[in-house]
Every structure is written in structure tokens, then in C-alpha cells.
C-alpha positions in Angstrom: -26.2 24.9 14.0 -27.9 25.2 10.6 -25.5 24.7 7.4 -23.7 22.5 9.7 -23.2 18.7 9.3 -21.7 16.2 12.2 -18.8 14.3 11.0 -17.0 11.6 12.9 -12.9 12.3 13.3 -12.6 9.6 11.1 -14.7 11.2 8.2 -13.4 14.2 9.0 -9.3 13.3 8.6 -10.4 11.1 5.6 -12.5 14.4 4.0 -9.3 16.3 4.6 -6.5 13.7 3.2 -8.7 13.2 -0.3 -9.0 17.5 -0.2 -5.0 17.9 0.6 -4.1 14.3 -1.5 -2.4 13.2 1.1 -4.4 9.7 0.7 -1.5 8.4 -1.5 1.2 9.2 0.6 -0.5 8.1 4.0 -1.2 4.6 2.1 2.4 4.2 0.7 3.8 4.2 4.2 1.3 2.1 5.3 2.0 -0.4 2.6 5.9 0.0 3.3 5.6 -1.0 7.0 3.4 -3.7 6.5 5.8 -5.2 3.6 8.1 -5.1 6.5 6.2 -6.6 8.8 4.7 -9.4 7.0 7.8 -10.5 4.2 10.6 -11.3 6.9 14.0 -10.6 6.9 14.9 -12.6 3.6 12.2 -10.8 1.7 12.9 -7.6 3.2 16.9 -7.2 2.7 16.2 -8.1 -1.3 13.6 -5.2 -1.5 15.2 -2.6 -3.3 11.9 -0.1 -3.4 8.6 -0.1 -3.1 6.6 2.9 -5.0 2.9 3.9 -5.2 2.2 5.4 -8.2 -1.8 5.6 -9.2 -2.7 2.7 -6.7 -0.4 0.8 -8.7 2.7 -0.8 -6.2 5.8 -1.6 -7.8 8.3 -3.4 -5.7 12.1 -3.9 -7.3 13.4 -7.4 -6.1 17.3 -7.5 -6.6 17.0 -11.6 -6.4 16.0 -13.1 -9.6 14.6 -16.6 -7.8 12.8 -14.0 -5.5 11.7 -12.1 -7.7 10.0 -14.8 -10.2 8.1 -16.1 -7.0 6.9 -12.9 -6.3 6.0 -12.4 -9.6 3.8 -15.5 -9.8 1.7 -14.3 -5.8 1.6 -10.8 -6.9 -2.4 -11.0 -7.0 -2.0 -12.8 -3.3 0.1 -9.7 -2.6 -2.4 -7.2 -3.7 -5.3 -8.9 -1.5 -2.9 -9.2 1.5 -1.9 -5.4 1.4 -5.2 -4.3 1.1 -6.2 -5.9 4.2 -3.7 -4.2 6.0 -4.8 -1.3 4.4 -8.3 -2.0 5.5 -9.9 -1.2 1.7 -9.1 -2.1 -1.8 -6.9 0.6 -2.7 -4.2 -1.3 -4.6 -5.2 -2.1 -8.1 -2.0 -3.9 -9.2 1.1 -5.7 -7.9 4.4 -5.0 -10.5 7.1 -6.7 -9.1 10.4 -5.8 -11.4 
């Protein structure tokens, strides 16, 4: 059909998320269920919240020891989540 193009589904859901801005939300959930996934148990139950804001992640620690350790891989973080997320959406780790 003229005026038309052919999209893959892919293309076509990604199209629509960055349209609707649902890209942030979609990511965010990702992120939390891969932070769940690949932290353990010990990391996990010390996670207080984990928040996208402007492909910024902020993660509140309620362990202090924790939290400095964190603090120091937070650029190993960033790499790892954006693996999961399959592109290099995060720009920064806060870890507070």
C-alpha cells in the first residue's frame, strides 16, 4: 500500500512506548526484577527503593557497610543493568 511503511512488532511496540512514554516505566520494572534477580537475598532485603527518574537509578540502602560498597561498584552496576536491559539506558547509579 502506498504511504505505508513495514514495521517489525518490535519497532512497532518500541514506536508506540516512546509516543505513549511508557519507555520509562517498562525499563523501571525491568531494572527492579533484575536487581532482584541478580543481588541475592542479602542485597535484596536492605533495598529500601529503587526509582528511575531521567535514566538516573537511585537505590536507598538501609545498611551503611552495604551501602558504601555499593557506592564504590555503582559504575559496575550501571553496565550490569544495562545489559539486562539490552541498551545503555541508565546514565547514572545514586546509591543513598
Amino acid at each position: 500500500m502506498p504511504g505505508y511503511s513495514e514495521k517489525t512488532l518490535k519497532e512497532a511496540l518500541l514506536e508506540l512506548m516512546s509516543q505513549y512514554r511508557l519507555k520509562q516505566g517498562v525499563n523501571e520494572a525491568m531494572i527492579k526484577a533484575a536487581w532482584v534477580k541478580l543481588m541475592g537475598t542479602s542485597i535484596v532485603s536492605h533495598t529500601r527503593q529503587i526509582r528511575l527518574v531521567r535514566k538516573k537509578l537511585f537505590i536507598v540502602i538501609d545498611s551503611p557497610a552495604l551501602r558504601q560498597e555499593l557506592f564504590y561498584g555503582r559504575e559496575k552496576l550501571r553496565k550490569i543493568l544495562n545489559e539486562e536491559l539490552k541498551e545503555e539506558y541508565l546514565e547514572e547509579v545514586i546509591v543513598k
